[in-house]
py3Dmol code that shows the C-alpha trace and the ligand (Angstrom):
import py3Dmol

protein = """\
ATOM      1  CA  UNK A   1     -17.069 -57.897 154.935  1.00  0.00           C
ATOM      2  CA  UNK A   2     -15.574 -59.101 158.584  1.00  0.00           C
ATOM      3  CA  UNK A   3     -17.523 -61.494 159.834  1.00  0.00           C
ATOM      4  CA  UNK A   4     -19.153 -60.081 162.855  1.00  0.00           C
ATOM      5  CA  UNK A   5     -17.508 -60.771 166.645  1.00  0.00           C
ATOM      6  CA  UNK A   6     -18.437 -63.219 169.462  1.00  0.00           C
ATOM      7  CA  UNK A   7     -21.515 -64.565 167.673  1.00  0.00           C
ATOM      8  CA  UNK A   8     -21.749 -67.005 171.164  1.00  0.00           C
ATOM      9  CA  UNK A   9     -22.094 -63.996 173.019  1.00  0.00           C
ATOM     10  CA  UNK A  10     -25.311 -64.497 172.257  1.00  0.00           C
ATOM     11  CA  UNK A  11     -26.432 -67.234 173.598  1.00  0.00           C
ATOM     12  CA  UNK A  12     -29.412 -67.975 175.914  1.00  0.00           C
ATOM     13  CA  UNK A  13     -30.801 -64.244 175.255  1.00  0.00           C
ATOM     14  CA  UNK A  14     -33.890 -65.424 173.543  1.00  0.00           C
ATOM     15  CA  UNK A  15     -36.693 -66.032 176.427  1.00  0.00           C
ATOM     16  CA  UNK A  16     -39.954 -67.465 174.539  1.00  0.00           C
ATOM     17  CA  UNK A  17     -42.817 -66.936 176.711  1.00  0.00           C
ATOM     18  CA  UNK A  18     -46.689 -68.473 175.631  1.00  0.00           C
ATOM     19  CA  UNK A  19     -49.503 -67.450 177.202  1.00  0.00           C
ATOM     20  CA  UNK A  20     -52.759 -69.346 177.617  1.00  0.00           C
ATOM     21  CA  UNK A  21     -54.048 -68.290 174.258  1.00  0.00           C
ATOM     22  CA  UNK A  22     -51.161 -68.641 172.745  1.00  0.00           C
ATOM     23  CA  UNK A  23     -50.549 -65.244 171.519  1.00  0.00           C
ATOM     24  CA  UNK A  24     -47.201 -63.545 173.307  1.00  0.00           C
ATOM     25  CA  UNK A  25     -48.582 -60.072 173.758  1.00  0.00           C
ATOM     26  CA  UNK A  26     -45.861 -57.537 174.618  1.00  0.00           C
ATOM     27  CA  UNK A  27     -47.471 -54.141 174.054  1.00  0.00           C
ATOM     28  CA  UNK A  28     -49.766 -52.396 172.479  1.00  0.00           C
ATOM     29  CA  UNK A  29     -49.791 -49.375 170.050  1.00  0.00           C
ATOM     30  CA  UNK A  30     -53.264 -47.569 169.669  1.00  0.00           C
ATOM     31  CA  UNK A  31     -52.907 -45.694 167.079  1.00  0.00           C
ATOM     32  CA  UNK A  32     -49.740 -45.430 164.093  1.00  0.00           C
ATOM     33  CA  UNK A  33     -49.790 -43.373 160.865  1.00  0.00           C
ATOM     34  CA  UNK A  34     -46.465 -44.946 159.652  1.00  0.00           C
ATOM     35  CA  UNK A  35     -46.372 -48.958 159.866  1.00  0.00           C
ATOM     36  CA  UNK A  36     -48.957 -50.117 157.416  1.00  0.00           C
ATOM     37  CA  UNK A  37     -48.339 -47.855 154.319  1.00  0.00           C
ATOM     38  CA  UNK A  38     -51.074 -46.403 153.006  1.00  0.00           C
ATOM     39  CA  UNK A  39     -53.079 -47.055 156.166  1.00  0.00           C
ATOM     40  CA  UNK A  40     -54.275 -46.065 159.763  1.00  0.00           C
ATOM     41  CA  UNK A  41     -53.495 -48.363 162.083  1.00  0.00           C
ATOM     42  CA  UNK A  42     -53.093 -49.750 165.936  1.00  0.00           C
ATOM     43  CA  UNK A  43     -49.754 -51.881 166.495  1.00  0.00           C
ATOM     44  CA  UNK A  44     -49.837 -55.052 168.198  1.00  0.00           C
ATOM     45  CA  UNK A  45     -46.449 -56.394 169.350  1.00  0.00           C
ATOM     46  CA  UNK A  46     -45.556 -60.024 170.344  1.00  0.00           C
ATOM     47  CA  UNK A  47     -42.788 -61.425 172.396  1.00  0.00           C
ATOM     48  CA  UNK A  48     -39.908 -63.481 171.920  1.00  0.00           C
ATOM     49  CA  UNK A  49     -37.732 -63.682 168.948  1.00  0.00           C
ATOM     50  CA  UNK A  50     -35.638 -66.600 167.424  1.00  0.00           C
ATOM     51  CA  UNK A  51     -32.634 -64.119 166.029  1.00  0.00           C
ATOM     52  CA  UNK A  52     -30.815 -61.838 168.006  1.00  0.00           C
ATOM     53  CA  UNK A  53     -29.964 -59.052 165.437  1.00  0.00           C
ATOM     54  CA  UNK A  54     -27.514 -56.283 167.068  1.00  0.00           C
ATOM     55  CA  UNK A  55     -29.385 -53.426 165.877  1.00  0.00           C
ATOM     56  CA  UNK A  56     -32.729 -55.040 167.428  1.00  0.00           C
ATOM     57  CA  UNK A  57     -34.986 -51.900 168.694  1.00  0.00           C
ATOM     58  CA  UNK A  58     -37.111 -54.246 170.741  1.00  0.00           C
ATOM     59  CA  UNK A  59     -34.642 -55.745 173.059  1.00  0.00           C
ATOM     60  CA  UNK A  60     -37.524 -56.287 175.126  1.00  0.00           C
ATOM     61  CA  UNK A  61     -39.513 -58.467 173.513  1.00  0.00           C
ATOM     62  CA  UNK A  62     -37.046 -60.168 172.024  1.00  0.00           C
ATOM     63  CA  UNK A  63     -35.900 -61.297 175.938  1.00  0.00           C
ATOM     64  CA  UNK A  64     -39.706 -61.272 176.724  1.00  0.00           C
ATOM     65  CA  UNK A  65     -38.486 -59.399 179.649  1.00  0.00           C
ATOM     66  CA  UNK A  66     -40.828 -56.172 179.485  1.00  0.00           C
ATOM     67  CA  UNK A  67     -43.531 -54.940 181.332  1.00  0.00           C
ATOM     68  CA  UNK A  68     -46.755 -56.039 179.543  1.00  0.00           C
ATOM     69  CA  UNK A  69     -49.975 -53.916 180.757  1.00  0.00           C
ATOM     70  CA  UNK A  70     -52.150 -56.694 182.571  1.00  0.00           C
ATOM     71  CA  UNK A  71     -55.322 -56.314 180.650  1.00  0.00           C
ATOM     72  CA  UNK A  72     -53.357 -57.043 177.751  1.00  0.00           C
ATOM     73  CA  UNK A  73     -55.178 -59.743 175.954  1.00  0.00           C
ATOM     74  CA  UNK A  74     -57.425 -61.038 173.116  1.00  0.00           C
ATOM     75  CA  UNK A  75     -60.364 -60.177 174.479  1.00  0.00           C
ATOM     76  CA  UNK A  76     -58.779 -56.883 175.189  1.00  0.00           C
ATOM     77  CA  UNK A  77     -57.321 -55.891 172.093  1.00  0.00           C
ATOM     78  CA  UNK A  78     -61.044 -57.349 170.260  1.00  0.00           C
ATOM     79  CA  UNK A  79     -62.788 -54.867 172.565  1.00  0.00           C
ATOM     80  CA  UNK A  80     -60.409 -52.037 171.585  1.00  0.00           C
ATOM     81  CA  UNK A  81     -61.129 -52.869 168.154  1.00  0.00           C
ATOM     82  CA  UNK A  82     -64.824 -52.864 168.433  1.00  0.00           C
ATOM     83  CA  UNK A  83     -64.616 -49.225 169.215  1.00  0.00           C
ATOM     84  CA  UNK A  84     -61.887 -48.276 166.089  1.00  0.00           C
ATOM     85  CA  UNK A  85     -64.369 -49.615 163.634  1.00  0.00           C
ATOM     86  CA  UNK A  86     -64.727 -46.966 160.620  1.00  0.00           C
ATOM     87  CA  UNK A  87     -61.810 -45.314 162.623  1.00  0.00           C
ATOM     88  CA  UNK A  88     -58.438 -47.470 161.663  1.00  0.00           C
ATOM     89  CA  UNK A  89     -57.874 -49.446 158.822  1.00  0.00           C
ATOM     90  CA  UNK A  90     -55.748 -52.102 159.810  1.00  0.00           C
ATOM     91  CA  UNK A  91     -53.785 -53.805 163.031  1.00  0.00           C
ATOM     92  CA  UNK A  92     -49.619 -54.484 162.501  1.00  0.00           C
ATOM     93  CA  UNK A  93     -48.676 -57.168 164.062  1.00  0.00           C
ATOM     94  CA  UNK A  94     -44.867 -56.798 165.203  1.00  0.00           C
ATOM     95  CA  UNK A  95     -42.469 -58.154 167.409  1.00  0.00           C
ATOM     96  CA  UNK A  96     -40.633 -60.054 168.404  1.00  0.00           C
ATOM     97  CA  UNK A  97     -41.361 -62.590 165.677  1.00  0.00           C
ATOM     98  CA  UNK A  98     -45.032 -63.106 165.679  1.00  0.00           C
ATOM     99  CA  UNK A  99     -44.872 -66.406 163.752  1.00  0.00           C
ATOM    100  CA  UNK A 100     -44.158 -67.579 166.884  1.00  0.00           C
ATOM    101  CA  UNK A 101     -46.935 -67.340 168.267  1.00  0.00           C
ATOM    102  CA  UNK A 102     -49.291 -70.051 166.651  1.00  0.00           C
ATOM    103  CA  UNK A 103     -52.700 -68.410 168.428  1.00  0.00           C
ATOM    104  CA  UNK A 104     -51.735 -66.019 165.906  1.00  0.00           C
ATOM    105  CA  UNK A 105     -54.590 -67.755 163.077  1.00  0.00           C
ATOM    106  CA  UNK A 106     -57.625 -67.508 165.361  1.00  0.00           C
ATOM    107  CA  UNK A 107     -56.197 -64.671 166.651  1.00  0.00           C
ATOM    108  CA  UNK A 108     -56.596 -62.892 162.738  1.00  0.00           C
ATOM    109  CA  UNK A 109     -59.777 -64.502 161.935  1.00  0.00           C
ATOM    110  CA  UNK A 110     -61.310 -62.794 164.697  1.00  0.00           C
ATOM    111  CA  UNK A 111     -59.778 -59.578 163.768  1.00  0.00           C
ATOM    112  CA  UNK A 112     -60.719 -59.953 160.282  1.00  0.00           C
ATOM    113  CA  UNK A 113     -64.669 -60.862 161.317  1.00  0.00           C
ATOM    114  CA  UNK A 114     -64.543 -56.925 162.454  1.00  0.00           C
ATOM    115  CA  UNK A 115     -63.406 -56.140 159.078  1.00  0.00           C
ATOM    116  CA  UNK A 116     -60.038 -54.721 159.655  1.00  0.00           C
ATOM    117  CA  UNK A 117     -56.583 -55.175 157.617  1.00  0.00           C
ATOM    118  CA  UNK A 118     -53.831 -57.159 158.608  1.00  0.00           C
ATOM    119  CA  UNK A 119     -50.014 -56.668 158.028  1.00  0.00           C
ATOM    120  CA  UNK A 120     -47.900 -59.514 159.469  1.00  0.00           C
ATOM    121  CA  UNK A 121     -44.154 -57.957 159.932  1.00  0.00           C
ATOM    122  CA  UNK A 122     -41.656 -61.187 159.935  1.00  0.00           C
ATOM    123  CA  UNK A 123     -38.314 -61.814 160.328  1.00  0.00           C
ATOM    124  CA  UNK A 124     -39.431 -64.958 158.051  1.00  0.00           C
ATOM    125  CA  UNK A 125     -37.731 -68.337 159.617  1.00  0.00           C
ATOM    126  CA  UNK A 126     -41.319 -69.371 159.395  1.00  0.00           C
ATOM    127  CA  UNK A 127     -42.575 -69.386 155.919  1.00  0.00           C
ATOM    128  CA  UNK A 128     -45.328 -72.077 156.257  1.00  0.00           C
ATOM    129  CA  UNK A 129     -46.741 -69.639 158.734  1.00  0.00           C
ATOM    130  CA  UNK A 130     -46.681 -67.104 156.714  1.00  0.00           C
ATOM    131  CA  UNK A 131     -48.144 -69.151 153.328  1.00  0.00           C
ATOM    132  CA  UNK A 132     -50.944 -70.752 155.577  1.00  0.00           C
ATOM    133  CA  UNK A 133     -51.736 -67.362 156.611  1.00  0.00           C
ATOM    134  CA  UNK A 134     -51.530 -66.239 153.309  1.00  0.00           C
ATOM    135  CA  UNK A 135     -53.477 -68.818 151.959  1.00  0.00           C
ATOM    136  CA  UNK A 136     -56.485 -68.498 154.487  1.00  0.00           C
ATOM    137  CA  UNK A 137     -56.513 -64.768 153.250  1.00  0.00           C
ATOM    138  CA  UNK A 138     -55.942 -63.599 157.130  1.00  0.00           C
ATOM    139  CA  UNK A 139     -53.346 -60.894 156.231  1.00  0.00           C
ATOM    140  CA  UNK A 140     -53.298 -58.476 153.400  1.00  0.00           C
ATOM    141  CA  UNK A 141     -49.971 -56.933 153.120  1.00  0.00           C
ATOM    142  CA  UNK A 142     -46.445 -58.681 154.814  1.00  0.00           C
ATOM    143  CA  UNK A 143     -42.892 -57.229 155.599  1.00  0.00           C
ATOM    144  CA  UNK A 144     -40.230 -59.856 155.357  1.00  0.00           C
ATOM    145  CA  UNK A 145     -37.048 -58.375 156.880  1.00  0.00           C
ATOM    146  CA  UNK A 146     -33.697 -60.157 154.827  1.00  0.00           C
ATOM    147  CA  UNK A 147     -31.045 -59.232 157.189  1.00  0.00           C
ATOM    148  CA  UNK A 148     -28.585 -59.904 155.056  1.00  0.00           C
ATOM    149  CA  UNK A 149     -27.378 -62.806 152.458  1.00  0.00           C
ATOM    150  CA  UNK A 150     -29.276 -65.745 153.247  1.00  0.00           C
ATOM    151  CA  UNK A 151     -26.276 -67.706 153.377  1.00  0.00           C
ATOM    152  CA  UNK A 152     -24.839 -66.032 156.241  1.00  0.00           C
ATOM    153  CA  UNK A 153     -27.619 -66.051 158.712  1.00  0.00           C
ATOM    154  CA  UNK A 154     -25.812 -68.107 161.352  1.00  0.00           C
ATOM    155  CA  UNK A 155     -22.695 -65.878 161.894  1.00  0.00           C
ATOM    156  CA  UNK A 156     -24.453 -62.690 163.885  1.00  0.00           C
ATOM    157  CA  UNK A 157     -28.213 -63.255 163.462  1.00  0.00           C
ATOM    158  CA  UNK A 158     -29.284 -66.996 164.383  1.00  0.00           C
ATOM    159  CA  UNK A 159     -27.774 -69.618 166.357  1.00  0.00           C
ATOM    160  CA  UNK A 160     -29.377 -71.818 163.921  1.00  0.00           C
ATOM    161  CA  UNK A 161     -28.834 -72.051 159.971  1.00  0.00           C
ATOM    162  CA  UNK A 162     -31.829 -70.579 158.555  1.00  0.00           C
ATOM    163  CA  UNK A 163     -31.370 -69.970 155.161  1.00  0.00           C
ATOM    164  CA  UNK A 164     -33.467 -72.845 153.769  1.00  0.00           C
ATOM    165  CA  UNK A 165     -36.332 -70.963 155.637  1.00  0.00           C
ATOM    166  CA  UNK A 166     -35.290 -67.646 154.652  1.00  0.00           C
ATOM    167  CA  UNK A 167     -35.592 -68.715 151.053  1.00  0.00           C
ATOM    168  CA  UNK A 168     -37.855 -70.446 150.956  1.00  0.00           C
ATOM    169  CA  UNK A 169     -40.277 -67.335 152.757  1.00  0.00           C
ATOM    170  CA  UNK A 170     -38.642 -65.294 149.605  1.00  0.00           C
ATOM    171  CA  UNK A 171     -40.820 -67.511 147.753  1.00  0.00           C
ATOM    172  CA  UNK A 172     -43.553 -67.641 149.038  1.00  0.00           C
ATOM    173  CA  UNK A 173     -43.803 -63.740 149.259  1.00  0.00           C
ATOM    174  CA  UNK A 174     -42.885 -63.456 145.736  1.00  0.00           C
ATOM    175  CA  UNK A 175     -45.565 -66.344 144.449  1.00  0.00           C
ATOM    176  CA  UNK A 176     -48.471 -64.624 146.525  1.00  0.00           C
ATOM    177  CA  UNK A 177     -50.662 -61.924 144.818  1.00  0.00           C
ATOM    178  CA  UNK A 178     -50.262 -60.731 148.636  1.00  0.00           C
ATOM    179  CA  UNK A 179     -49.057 -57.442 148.838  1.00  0.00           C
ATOM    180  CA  UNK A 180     -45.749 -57.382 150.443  1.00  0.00           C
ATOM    181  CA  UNK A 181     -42.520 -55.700 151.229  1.00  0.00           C
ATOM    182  CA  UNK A 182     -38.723 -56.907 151.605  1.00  0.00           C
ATOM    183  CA  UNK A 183     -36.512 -54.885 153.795  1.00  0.00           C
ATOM    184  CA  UNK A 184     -33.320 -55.000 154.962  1.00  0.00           C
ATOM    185  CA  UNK A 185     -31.744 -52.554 157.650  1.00  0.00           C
ATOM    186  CA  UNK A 186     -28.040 -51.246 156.215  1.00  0.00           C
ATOM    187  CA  UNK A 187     -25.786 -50.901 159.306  1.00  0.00           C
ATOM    188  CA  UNK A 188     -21.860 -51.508 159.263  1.00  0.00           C
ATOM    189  CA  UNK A 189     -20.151 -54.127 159.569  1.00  0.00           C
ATOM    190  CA  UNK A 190     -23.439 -56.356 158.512  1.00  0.00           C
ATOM    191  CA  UNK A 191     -24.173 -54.313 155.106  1.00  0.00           C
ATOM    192  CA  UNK A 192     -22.232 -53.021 152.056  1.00  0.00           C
ATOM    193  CA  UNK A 193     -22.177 -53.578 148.630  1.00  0.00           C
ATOM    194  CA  UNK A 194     -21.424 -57.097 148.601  1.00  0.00           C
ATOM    195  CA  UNK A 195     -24.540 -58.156 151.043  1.00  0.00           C
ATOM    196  CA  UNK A 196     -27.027 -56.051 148.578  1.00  0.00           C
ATOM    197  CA  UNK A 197     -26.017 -57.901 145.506  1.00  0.00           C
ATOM    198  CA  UNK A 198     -26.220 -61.006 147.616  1.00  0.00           C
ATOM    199  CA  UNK A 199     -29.857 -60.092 148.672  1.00  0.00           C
ATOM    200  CA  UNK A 200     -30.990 -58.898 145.098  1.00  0.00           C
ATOM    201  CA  UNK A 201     -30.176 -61.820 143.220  1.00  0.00           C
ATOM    202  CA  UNK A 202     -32.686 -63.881 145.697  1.00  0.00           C
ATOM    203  CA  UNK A 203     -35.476 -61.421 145.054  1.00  0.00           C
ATOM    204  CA  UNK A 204     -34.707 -60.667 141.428  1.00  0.00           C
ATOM    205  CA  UNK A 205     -38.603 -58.486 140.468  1.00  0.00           C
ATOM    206  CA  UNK A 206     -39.479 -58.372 144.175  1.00  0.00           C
ATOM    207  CA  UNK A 207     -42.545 -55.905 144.442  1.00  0.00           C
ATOM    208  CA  UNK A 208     -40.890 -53.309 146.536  1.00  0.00           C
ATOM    209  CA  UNK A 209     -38.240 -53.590 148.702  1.00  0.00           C
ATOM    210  CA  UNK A 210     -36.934 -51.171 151.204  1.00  0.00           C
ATOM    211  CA  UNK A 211     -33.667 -49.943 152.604  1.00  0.00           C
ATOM    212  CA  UNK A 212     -33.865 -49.071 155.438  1.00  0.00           C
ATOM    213  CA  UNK A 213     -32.210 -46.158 157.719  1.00  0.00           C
ATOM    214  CA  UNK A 214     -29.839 -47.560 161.148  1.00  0.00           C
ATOM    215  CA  UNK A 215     -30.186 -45.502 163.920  1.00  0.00           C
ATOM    216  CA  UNK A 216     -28.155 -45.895 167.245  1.00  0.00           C
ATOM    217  CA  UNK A 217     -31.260 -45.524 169.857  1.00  0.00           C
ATOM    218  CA  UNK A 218     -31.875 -48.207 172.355  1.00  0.00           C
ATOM    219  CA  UNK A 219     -30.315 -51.644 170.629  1.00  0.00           C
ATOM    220  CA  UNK A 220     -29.878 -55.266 171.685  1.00  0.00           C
ATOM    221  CA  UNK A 221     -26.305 -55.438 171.429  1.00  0.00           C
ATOM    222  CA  UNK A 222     -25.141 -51.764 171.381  1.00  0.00           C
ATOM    223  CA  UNK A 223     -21.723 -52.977 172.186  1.00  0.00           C
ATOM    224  CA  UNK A 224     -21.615 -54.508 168.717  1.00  0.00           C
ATOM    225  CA  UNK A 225     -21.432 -51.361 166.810  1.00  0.00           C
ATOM    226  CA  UNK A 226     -18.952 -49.632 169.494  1.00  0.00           C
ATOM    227  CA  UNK A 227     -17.147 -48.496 166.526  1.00  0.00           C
ATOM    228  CA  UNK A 228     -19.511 -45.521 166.210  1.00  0.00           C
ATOM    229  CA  UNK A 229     -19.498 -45.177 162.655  1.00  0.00           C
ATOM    230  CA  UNK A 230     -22.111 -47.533 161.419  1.00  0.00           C
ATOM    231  CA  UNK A 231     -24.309 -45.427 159.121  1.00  0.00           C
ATOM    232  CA  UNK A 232     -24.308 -44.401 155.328  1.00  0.00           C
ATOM    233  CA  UNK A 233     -24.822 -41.443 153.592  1.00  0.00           C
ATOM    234  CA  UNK A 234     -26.818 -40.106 151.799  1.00  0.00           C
ATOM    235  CA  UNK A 235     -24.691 -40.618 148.629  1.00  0.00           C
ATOM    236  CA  UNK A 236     -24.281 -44.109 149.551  1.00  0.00           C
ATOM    237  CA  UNK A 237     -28.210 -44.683 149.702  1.00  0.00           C
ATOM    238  CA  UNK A 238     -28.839 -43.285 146.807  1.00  0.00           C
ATOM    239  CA  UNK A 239     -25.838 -45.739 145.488  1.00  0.00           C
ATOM    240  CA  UNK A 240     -27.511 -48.632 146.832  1.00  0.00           C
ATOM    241  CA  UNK A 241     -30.889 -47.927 145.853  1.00  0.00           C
ATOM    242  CA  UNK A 242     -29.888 -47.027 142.192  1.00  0.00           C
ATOM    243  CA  UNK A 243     -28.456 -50.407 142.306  1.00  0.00           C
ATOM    244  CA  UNK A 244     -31.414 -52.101 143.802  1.00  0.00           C
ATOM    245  CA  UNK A 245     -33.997 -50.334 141.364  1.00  0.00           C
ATOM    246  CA  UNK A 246     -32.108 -52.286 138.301  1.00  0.00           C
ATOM    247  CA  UNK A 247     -33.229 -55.510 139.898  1.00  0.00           C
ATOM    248  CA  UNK A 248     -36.934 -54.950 141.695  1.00  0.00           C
ATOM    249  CA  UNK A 249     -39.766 -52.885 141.333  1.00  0.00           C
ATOM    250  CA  UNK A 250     -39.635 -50.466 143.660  1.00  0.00           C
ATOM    251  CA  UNK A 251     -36.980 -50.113 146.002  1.00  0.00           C
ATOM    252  CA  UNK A 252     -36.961 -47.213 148.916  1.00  0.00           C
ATOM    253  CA  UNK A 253     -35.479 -45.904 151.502  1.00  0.00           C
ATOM    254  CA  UNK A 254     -36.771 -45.290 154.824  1.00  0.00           C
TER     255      UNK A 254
END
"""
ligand_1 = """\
8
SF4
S -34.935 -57.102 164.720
Fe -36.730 -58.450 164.587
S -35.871 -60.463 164.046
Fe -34.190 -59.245 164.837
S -34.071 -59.709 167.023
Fe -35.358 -57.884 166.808
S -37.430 -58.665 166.692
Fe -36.072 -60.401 166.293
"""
view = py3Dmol.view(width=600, height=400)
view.addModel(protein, "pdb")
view.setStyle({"model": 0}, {"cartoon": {"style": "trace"}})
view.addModel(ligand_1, "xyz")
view.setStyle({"model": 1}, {"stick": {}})
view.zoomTo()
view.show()
């Protein structure tokens, strides 16, 4: 694989923004059939991001630069629960990267006090985050994007090496009885053949891990893919997922 262009290009895009609470709130999804599986849901999002991956949807909140609705807060978002009781199962909480926002613990005790689920979605730099929250029971099922091989974080996705973090939030997915999901968006130049057995060997009998579909809507670095051509087939999913299935438990696409 080429290694991506103009990684510095990058630079200074990330705006981290904290809020008195300490909880970056960045929008707010009432209702979602489709981002805690097996679950109705309401979709919190959080700003700021410490990658900058190409394909980003959220370009956003990963600047912090988006409108946020002004009665956009905790108290808000535990009122709007209140009235969703026996009516959604769970809250997402997205970004951004929500691990960074550390009013993100009393944040989920509260939410679990009204009895709702929790799934943390994490681009996972910050695994002892996600094992203290873990460990304190405050989320019940987590999606760990991999973006690609751990080793080779620091040429597109991070101005920082991160694959000691990377792995070691592998692990501590993987020793949880915490549901959870790996996932890993397959997107040209970034992903091929080589970059799935890369990823597979680090979560050799992962509980599920998903494939997921690239599609050239509203991106952080559009410009990146300017080649056009960045998808896979169908043949070529099926390809990788055959492969993957030899070395998790479930692997799908999506
Ligand atoms: S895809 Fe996720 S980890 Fe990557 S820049 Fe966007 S919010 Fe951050």
């Amino acid at each position: 694989m080429k290694p991506p262009a103009e990684p510095s290009a990058f630079n200074g895009l990330t705006v981290q923004r904290v809020v008195g609470d300490g909880m970056n709130f960045g929008g707010f999804q009432k209702t979602s059939l489709i981002d805690y599986p097996g679950n109705i849901s309401c979709v919190l999002f959080l700003s700021g991001c410490n990658l900058v991956c190409p394909y980003c949807h959220n370009p956003e909140l990963v600047r912090g630069d988006g409108p946020v609705p002004d009665y956009l807060n905790e108290a808000w978002v535990m009122d709007f629960l209140k009235t969703r009781i026996g009516l959604l199962d769970g809250i997402v909480i997205t970004g951004g990267e929500p691990t960074l926002s550390r009013g993100i613990f009393s944040f989920s005790e509260k939410v679990k006090e009204l009895g709702f689920k929790i799934k943390l979605d994490t681009n996972g730099t910050h695994p002892e985050v996600i094992r203290d929250l873990m460990e304190k029971r405050l989320i019940d099922y987590c999606a760990m994007d991999i973006k690609t091989d751990p080793m080779a974080y620091s040429s597109v996705f991070s101005r920082k090496p991160v694959a000691d973090r990377i792995i070691k939030s592998i692990e501590v997915l993987m020793g949880s009885d915490v549901p959870y999901e790996f996932r890993t968006t397959c997107v040209k130049p970034l992903f091929d053949e080589e970059v799935l057995k890369a990823v597979l060997t680090r979560i050799q009998g992962a509980r599920r891990y998903v494939l997921q579909q690239f599609h050239f809507t509203k991106l952080l670095n559009p410009s990146f893919f300017e080649s056009g051509n960045c998808g896979f087939s169908d043949e070529e999913f099926q390809g990788f997922q055959a492969m993957a299935s030899q070395h998790v438990r479930e692997c799908m696409v999506r």
